[in-house]
C-alpha positions as CSV (number, residue, x, y, z in Angstrom):
1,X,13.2,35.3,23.3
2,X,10.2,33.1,22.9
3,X,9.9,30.7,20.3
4,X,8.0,32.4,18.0
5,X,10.1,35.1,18.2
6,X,13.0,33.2,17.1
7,X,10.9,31.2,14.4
8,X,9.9,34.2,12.6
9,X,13.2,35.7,13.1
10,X,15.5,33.3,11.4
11,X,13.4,32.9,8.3
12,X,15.1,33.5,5.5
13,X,15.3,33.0,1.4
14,X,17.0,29.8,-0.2
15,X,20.7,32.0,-1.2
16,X,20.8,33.2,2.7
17,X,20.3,29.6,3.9
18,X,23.0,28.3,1.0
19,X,25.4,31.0,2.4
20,X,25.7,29.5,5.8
21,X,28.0,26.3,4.3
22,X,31.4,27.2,3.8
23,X,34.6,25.9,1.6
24,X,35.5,22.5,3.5
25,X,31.7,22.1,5.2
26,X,30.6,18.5,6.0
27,X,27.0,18.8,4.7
28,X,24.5,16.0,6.1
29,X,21.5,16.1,3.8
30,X,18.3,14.0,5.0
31,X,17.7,10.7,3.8
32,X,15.3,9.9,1.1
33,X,11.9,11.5,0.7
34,X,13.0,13.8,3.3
35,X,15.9,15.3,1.2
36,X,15.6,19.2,1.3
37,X,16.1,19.4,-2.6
38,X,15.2,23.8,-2.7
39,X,17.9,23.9,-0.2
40,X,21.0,21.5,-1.8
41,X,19.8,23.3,-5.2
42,X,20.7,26.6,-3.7
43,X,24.0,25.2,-2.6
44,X,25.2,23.6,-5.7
45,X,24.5,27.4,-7.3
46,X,27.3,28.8,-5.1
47,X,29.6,25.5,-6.8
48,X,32.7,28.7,-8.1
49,X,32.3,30.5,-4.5
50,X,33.0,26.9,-2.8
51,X,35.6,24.1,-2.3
52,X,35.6,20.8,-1.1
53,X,32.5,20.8,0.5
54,X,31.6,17.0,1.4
55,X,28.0,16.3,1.0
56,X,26.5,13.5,3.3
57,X,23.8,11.3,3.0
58,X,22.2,7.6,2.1
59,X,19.9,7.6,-0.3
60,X,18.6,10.2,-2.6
61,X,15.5,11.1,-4.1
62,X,16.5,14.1,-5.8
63,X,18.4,14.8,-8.8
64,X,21.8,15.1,-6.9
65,X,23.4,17.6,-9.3
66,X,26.7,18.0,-7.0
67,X,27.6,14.4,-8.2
68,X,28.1,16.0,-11.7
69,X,31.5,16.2,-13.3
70,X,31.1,19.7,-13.6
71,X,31.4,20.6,-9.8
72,X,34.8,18.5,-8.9
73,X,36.8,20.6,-6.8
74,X,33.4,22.4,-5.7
75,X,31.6,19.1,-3.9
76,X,32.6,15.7,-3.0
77,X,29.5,13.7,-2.2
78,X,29.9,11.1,0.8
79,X,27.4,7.7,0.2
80,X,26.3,5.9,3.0
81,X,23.9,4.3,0.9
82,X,24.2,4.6,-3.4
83,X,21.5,5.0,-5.1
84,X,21.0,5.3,-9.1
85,X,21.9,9.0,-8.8
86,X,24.8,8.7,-6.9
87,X,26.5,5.3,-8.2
88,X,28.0,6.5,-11.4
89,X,30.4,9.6,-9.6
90,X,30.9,6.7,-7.1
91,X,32.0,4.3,-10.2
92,X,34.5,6.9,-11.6
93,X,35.8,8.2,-8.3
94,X,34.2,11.6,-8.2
95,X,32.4,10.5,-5.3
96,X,33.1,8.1,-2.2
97,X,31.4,5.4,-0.4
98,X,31.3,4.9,3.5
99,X,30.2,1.3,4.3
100,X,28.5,0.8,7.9
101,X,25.5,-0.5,9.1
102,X,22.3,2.1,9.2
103,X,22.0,1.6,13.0
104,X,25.6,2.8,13.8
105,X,25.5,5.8,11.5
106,X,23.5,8.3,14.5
107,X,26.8,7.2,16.1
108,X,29.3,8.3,13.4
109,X,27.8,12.3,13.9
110,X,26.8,12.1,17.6
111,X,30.9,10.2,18.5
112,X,32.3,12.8,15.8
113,X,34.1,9.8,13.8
114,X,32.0,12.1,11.0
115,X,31.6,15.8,12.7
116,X,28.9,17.5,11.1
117,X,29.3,21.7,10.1
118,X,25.8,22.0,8.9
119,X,22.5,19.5,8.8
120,X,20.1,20.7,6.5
121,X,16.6,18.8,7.1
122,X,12.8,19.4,5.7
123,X,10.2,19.5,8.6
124,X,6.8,20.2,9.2
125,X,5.1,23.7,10.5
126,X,5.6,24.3,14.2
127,X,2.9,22.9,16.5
128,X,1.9,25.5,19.4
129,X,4.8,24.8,21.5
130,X,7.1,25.2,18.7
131,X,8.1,21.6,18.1
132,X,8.2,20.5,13.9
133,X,8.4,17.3,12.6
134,X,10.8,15.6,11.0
135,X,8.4,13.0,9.3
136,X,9.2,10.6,6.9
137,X,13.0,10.9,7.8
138,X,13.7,11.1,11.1
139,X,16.4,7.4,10.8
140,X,20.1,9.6,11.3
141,X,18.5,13.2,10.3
142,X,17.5,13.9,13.7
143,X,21.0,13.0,15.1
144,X,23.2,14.9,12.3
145,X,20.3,17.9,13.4
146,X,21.5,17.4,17.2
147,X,25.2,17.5,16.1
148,X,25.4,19.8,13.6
149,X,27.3,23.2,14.1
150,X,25.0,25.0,12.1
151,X,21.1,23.5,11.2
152,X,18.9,24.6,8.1
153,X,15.6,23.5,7.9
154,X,12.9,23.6,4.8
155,X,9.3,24.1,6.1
156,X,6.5,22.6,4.0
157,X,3.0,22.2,5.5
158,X,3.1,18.7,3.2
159,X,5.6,16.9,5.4
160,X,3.4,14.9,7.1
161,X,3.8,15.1,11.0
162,X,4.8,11.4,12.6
163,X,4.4,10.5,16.1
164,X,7.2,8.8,18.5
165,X,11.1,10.3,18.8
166,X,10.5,12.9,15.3
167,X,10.6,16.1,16.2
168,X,12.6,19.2,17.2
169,X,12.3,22.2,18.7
170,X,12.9,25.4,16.6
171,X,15.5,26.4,19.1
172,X,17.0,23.7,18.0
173,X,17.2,25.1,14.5
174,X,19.5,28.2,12.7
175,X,17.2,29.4,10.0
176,X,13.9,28.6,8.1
177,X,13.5,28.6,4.5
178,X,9.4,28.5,4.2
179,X,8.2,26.5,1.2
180,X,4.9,24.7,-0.4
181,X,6.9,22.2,-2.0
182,X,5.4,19.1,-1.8
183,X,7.1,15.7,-0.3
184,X,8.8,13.8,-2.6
185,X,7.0,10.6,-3.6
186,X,7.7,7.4,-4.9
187,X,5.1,5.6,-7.1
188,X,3.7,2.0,-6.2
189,X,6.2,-0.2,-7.9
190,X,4.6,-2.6,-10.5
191,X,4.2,-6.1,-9.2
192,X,4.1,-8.6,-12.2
193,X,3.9,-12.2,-12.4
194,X,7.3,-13.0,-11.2
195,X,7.3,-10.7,-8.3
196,X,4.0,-12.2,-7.2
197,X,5.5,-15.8,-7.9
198,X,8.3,-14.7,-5.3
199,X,5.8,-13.1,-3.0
200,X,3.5,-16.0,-2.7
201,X,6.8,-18.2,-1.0
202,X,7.8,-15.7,1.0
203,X,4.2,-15.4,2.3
204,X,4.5,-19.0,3.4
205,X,6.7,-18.1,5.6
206,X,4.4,-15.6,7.7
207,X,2.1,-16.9,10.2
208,X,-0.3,-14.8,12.5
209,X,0.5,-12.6,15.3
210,X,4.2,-12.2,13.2
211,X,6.4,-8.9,13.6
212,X,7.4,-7.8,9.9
213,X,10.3,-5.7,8.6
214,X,10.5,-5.4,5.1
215,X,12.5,-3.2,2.4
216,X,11.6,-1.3,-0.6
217,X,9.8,-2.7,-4.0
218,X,7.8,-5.1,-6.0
219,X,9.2,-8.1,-3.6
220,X,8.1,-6.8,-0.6
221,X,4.9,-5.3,-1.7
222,X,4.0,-8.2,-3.7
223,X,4.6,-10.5,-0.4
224,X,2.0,-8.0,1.2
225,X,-0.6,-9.2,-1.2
226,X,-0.3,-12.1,-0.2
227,X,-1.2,-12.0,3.2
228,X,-4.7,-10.8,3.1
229,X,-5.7,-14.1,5.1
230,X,-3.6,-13.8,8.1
231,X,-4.3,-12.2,11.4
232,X,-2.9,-9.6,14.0
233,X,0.4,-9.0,12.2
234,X,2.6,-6.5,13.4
235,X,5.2,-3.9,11.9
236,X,8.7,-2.6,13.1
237,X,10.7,-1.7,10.1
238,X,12.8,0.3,9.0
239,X,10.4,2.2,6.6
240,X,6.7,1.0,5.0
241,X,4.9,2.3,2.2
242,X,1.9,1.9,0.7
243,X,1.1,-1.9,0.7
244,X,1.3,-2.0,4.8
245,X,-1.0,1.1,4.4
246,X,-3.4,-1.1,2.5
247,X,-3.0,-4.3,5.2
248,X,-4.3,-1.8,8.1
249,X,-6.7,-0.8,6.6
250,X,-7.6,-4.1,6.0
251,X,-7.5,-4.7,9.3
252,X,-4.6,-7.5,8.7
253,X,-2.0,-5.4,10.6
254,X,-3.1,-4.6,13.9
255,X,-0.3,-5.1,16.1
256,X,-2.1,-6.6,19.2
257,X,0.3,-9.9,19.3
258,X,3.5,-7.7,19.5
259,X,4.8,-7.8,22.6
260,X,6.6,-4.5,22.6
261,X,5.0,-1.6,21.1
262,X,1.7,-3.4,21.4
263,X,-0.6,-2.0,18.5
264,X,2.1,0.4,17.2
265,X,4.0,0.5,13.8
266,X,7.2,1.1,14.6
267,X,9.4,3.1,11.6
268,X,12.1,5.1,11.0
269,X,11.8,6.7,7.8
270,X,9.0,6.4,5.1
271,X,8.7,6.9,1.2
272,X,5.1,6.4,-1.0
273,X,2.5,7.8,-2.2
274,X,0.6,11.4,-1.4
275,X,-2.2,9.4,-0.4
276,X,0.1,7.2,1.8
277,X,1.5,10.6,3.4
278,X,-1.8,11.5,4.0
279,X,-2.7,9.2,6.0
280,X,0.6,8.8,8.2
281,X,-0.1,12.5,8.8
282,X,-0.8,12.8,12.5
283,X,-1.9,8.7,12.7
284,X,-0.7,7.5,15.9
285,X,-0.8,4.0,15.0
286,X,2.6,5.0,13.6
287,X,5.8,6.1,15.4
288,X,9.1,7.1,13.8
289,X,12.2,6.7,16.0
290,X,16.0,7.5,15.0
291,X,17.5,4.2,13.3
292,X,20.0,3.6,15.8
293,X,16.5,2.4,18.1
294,X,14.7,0.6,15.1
295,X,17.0,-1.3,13.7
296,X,19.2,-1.8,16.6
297,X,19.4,-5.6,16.7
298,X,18.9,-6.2,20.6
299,X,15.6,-3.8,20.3
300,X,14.6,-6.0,17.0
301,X,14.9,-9.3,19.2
302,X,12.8,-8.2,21.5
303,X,9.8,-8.7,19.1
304,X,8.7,-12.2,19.5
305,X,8.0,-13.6,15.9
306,X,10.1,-11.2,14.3
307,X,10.2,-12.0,10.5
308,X,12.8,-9.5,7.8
309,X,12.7,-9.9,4.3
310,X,15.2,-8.5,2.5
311,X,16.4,-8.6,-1.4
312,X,19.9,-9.4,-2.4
313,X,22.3,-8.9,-6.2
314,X,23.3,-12.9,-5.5
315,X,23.9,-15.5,-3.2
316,X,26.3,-18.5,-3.3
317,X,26.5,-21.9,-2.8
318,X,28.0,-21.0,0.7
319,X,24.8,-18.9,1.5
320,X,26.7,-15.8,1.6
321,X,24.5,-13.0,0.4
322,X,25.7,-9.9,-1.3
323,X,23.6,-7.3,-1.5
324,X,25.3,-4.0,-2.3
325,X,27.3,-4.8,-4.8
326,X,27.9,-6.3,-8.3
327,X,31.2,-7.5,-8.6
328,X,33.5,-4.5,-6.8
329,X,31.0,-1.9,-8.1
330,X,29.4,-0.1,-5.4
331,X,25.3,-0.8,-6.2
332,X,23.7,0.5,-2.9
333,X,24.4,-0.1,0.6
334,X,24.4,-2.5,3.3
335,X,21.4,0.0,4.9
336,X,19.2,-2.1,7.7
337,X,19.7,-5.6,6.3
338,X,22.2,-7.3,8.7
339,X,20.5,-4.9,11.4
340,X,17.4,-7.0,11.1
341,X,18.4,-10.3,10.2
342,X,20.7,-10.5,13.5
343,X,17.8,-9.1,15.3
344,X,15.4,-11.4,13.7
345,X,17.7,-14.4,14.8
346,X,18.1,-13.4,18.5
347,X,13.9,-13.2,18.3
348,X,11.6,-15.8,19.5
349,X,10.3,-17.2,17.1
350,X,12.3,-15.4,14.6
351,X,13.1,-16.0,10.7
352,X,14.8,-14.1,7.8
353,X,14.5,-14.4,4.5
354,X,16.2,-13.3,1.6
355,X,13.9,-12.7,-1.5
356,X,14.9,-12.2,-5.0
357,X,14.6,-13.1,-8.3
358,X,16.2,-16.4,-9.7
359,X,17.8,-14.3,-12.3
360,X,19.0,-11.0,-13.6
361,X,19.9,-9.5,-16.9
362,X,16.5,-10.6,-18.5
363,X,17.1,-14.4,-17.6
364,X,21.0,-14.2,-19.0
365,X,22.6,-14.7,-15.4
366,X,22.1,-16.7,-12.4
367,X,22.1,-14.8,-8.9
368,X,22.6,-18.3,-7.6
369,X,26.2,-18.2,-8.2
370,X,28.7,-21.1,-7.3
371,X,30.9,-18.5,-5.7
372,X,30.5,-14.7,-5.6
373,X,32.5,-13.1,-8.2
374,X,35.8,-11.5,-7.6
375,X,35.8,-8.5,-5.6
376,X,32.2,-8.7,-4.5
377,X,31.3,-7.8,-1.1
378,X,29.5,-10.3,1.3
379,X,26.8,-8.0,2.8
380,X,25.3,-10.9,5.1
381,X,27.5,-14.0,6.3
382,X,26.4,-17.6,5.6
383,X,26.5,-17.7,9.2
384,X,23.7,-15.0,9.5
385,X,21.4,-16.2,6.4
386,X,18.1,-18.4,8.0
387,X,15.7,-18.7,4.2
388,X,16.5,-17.5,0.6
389,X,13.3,-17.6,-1.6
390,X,13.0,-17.4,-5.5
391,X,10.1,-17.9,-7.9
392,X,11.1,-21.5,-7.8
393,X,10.9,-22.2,-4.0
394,X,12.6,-22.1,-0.6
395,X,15.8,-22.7,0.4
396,X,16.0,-23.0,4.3
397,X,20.0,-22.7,5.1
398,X,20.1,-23.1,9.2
399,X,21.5,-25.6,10.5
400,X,22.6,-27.5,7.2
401,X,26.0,-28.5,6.3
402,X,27.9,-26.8,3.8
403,X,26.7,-29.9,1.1
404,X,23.0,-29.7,2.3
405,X,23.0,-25.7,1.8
406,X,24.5,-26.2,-1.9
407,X,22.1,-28.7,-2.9
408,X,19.0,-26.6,-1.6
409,X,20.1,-23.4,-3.4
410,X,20.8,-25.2,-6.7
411,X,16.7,-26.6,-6.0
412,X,15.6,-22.9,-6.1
413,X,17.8,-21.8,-9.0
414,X,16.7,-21.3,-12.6
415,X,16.2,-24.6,-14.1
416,X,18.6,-23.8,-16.8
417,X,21.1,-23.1,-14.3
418,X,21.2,-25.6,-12.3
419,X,23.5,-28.2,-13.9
420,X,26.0,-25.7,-14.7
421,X,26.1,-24.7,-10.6
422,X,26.5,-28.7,-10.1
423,X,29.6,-28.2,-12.2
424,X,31.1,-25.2,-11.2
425,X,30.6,-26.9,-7.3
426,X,32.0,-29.9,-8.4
427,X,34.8,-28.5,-9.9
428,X,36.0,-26.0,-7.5
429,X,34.6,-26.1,-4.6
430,X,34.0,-30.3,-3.1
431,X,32.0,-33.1,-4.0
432,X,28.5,-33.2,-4.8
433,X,26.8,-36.4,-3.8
């Protein structure tokens, strides 16, 4: 049977598809913009027919109805990543929470420590040899794909085709649900005066000819418009959006200093706008790998100049950074952070920073804390952590002493927290002067 053949023969409507996952499945659902939302919709419709049926995946974009109280017994959702639809269940024990690193997860399906009954994916249109992309998601989706007993796939003609290690075959696939639903998108985030106060420090910390991975938000797209001036940057991330979008077109990024994947952006997975999909359709300035080549740590190191930024809830006077949860509460995940900041370290050149706001709750707490709170997980060591930036200033933690990192995160604290964290350090933790 040729391709087409089996292409056309496997397509099939959304209750069909749905019917393949049976009572104690292990479901892995792309990640993020890439979720196949017609597809888990149709599942969670079958909720009486089913039980136990674990439901896999980092973040969602979607509505994630299966994480409902309503459908205990029917679903269990499995986070590797929590998100703002998925944290409550997660909170009240209706759902669980897997912590790993989002380089080792490929691992987890391909090794079986997590064997995978069916993969359900959204991909492009066949090309004329009957290979579709994967996208904007292509991180652990292609992997649970490869894995996967059984492999559903929504086709839309708006997931935009990516260049690099994204795509499979349709042999590769069990049935086709055919659809014209557009990609999910995720709106520019607002950048205000504080976010731009934190990007303009972080921005200081980016010369020309750097390699840049950064996260997701105001902080990273506000440190974005700040670099207008510099030259011949280069990207391998974990995802972009928009405001890298706006740099090459610039003509800021152009990837000519990197040293490997000379003039390429190198992703692997990608959320923004429909313009922004647009043009990473068939652009092959960009290439999407599977995460467990992007953000594994000895690729990332060899990247001369490599800079990550990522965000974090709080940090201590220690330096350790938490970043996924607030207090024992799951928030969100560990995802690529520690990936790139060990990989940024073992760079040439390398530097990682950790960017966030001085404060949370409107201004009512500190995320410089004298300790981290009971119960809180350290997502990167103190041993890991090179720069912490606020909207007061810089913080640069290697290679000072335990005293020296105190007194430079107090510096970059809110003023109105500072002599409190003097106290608290003083108190229980060792002298100040």
């Amino acid at each position: 049977m040729n391709w087409k053949a089996h292409y056309e023969s496997r397509q099939v409507g959304l209750d069909e598809a749905a019917a393949l996952v049976k009572s104690g499945d292990r479901v892995v659902a792309a990640h993020a913009c890439g979720s196949p939302e017609p597809v888990l919709e149709a599942l969670v419709k079958r909720a009486k027919e089913l039980e136990q049926v674990e439901i896999v995946h980092m973040v969602s974009m979607g509505e994630s109805p299966y994480c409902q109280p309503e459908y205990v017994g029917s679903f269990r959702h499995n986070s590797l990543f929590a998100g703002g639809n998925t944290r409550g269940a997660i909170a009240d024990g209706r759902a669980d929470y897997t912590p790993c690193f989002f380089s080792e997860i490929p691992w987890l399906f391909r090794d079986k420590v997590l064997p995978v009954d069916v993969a359900m994916i959204t991909v492009s249109p066949p090309d004329k040899v009957g290979n579709v992309s994967l996208g904007v998601s292509v991180d652990y989706t292609r992997q649970a794909a490869l894995s996967a007993k059984k492999v559903i796939a929504e086709v839309t003609p708006h997931m935009p085709r990516t260049f690099g290690n994204a795509s499979l075959h349709v042999s590769q696939i069990d049935c086709f649900v055919l659809s014209q639903r557009p990609i999910i998108e995720m709106k520019s985030p607002v950048i205000g005066d504080l976010e731009q106060a934190i990007g303009s420090h972080a921005a200081q910390l980016i010369r020309d000819g750097d390699c840049l991975q950064l996260g997701i938000g105001a902080i990273p797209d506000a440190t974005l418009s700040c670099l207008n001036d510099k030259k011949d940057l280069g990207i391998h991330s974990e995802m972009v959006s928009d405001g890298v979008m706006c740099l090459v077109e610039k003509g800021v990024i152009t990837g000519r200093r990197k040293n490997l994947h000379t003039s390429k952006i190198i992703i692997t997975f990608a959320m923004g706008t429909r313009k922004f999909y647009q043009w990473l359709d068939n652009n092959s300035m960009i290439e999407c790998h599977p995460v467990d080549y992007t953000n594994n740590p000895f690729i990332i190191a060899r990247n001369d100049n490599m800079v990550s930024i990522n965000s974090a809830i709080a940090v201590d006077l220690f330096g350790q950074v938490a970043a996924d949860t607030m207090g024992s509460r799951q928030f969100s995940g560990v995802g690529g952070q520690v990936d790139f900041i060990r990989g940024a370290r073992r760079s040439r050149g390398g530097r990682s920073i950790i960017a966030m706001p001085a404060t949370a709750a409107r201004g009512k707490v500190s995320r410089i804390v004298a300790t981290l709170a009971p119960g809180q997980a350290v997502t990167t060591s103190r041993n890991d952590v090179d720069y912490v930036v606020t909207e007061h200033g810089i913080a640069h933690l290697r290679g000072k002493t335990v005293k020296e990192r105190a007194k430079a995160l107090v510096e970059i604290a809110a003023p109105e927290f500072q002599e409190e964290l003097q106290r608290n350090w003083k108190a229980s933790i060792q002298g100040w002067s």
